[in-house]
N, C-alpha and C positions, 0 to 999 in steps of 0.2 A: 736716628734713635726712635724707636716702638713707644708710642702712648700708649700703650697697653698697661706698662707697668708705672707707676705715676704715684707720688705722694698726696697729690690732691683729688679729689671729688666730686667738687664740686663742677657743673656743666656750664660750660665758655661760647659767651655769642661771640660773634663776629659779625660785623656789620661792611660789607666789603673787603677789601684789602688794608682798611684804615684805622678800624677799631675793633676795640676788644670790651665785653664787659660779664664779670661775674660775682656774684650775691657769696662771700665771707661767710659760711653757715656754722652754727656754731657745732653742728654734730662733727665739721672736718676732723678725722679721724687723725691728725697730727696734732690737736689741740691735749689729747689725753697725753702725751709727754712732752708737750714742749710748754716748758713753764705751768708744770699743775699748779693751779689756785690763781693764776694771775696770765693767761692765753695769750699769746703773740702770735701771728701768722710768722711761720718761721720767714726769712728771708728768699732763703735756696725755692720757697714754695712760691712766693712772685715773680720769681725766676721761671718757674715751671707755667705760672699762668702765662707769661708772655710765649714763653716754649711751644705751652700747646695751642695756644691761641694764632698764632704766628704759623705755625704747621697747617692747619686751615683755612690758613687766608694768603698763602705765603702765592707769586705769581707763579707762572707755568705748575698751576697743580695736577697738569697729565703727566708729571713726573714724579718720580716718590725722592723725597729729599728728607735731610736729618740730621739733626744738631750736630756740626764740629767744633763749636766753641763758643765760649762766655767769652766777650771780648773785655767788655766794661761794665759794670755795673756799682751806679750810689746809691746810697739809702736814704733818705732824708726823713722818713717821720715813719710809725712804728702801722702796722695795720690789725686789727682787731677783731672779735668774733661779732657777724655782724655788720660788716663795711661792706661797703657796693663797689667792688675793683673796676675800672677803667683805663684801658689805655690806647693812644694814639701811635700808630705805626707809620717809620716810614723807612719805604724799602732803598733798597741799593744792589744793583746788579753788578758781581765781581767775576774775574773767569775762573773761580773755584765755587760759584755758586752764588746765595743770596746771604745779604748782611741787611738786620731789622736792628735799628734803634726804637725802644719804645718808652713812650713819658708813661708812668703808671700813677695813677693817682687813686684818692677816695674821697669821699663825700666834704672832709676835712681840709682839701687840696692834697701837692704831691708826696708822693710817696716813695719812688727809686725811678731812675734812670738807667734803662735796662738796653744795652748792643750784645746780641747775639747771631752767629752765623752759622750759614746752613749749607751742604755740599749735599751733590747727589747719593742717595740710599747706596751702601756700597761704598764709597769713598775713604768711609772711615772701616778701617779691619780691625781684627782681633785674633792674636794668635790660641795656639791649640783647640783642643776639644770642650766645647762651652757648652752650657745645661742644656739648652736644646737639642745636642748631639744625646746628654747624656738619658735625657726624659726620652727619648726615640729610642731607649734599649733597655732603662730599668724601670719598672712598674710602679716604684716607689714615689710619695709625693709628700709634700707639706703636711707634718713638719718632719716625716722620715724619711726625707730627700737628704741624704748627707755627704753626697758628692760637690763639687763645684766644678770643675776643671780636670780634664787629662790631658797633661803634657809629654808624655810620652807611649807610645803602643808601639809592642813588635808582637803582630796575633802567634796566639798559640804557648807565646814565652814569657814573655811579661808586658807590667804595666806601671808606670806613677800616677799616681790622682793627686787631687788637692781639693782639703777642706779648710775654710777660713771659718773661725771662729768667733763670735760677737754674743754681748751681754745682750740682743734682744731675742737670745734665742729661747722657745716657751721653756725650758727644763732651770733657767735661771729667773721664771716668773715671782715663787716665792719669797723669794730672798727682799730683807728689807734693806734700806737705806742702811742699817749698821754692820751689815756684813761685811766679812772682812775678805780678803784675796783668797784666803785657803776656801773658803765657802763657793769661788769661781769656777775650782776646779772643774773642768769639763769631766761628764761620769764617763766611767771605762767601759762599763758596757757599751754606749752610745758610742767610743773612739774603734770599739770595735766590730762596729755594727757599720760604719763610716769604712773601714778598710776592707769588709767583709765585702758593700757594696762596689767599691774598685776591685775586687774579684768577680763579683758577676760582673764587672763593665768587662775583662777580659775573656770569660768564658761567654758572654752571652751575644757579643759585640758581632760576630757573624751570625746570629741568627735573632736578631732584635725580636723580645717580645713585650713590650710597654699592657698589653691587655693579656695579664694570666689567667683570666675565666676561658682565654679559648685556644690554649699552648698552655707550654709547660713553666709552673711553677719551679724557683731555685729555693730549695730546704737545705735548711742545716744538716751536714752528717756526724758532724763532731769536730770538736775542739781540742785541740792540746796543746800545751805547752806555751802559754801567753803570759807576758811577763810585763808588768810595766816601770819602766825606768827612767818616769822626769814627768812632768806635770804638763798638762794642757790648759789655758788659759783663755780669755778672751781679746782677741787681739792675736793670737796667734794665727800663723797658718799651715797646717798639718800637711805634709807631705806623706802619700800612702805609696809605699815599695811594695807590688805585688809580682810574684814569681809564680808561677805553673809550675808544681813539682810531675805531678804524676795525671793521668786522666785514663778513665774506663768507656764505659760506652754508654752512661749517663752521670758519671762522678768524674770529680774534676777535687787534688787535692791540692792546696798551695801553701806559700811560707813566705815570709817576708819581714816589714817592719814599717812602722809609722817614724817619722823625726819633724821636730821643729827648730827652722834655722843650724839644720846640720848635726843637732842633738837627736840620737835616736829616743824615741819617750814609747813605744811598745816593742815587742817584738814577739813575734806568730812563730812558732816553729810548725803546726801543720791546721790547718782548716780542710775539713772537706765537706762541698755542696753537693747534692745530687738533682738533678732535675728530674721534674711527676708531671704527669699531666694534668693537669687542671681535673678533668673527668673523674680522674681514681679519689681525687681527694675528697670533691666533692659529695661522689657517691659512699665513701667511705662516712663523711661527713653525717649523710641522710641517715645511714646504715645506726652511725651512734644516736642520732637523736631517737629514733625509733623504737631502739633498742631499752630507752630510758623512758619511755613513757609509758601512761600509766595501765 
């Protein structure tokens, strides 16, 4: 598992294969929801310091190895903005890899009793098409990334994607504490901004272009016929049905339907995208500002 993507922050010594230690800051940026007004180092985050601490100091580091599993883990006292984490490691060599038990403690004494295990980079899979397949062909990114997964492709004919949906998404930032479920609704536009993207994962998939300053941009050519029948929520996960009706020699038109849990909740009768080159737009682009000034 990649330390790249990580809940916490803050930076982790290691002091051989033995120990661990990291300064509890209070900017840690998990502090702003978990328990506003009154901060806890979430749990799962001590977890993560032994994780990545452990990944650093873990033996035979000429080989890339990577969390398969939380074996055991106790809590014994609460950790705070501001605590000075420490922990003692001790390793165990198994034939699926390495197993670390670690004492975690703070200044106060201990803190959880953490065993997790480690298999080589690769041991652990994951099936179909994951975001990194998907960021290598659409241009789009946080927070207009709204693919997750393709589970199904047969190029040229069709495609399934899949979006899961979650309250930390930024468009449910407003919303206060007394909103009610109807205020969750996920917006239609965005669900079909989300299937529109599982249509360029099909049209664009043989010729990936992640950087549209230097290929061709995917424009909208038109819309019709979109209906929506069931509500998206959070917690859900959005299954996109995309079909290739028809294709030109830079238009591509298709049809299909979005469901959740086997409910269909959109339905597209036709989109069509055309692709431009980055260049025409651009200079079209120059062409208006010029035109507007003074």
């Amino acid at each position: 598992m990649s330390t790249a993507c990580s809940p916490i922050a803050g930076a982790i010594e290691t002091a051989g294969q033995e120990q661990l230690a990291m300064v509890v800051e209070p900017g840690e940026p998990v502090f702003a929801g978990h328990y506003p007004g009154f901060p806890i180092f979430p749990g799962v985050c001590i977890v993560e310091f032994v994780h990545r601490g452990a990944l650093a100091a873990i033996p035979e580091p000429e080989r890339r190895w990577e969390l398969s599993g939380i074996d055991r883990v106790r809590f014994t006292s609460p950790v705070f903005p501001g605590d000075s984490l420490t922990a003692d490691l001790k390793w165990r060599r198994r034939s699926a890899g390495w197993t670390c038990a670690a004492s975690v403690a703070t200044e106060r004494g201990p803190a959880a009793q953490v065993r997790i295990s480690f298999a080589e980079a690769g041991a652990v899979t994951a099936g179909g098409g994951g975001i990194a397949g998907i960021k290598r062909i659409l241009p789009h990114r946080h927070p207009m990334l709204l693919v997750d997964r393709v589970v199904d492709l047969v190029p040229g004919e069709r495609l399934t994607a899949l979006k899961a949906v979650t309250c930390n998404e930024p468009w449910y930032r407003e919303l206060g504490d007394d909103a009610d479920d109807e205020d969750y609704d996920y917006p239609g536009v965005l669900l079909l901004e989300s299937w529109c993207q599982a249509a360029g994962l099909l049209i664009a998939g043989a010729k990936p272009n992640p950087d549209v300053r230097t290929g061709a941009v995917m424009l909208f050519g038109g819309i019709a016929g979109v209906r929506r029948t069931g509500r998206v929520r959070p917690g859900d996960v959005v299954e996109h049905r995309v079909r290739l009706a028809r294709t030109f020699t830079d238009t591509a038109i298709f049809e299909g339907e979005s469901a959740v849990g086997g409910e269909v909740v959109m339905e597209i009768d036709q989109v069509v995208m055309a692709l431009r080159p980055a260049s025409e737009l651009t200079g079209a682009a120059a062409a208006g500002a010029e035109g507007t000034g003074g």
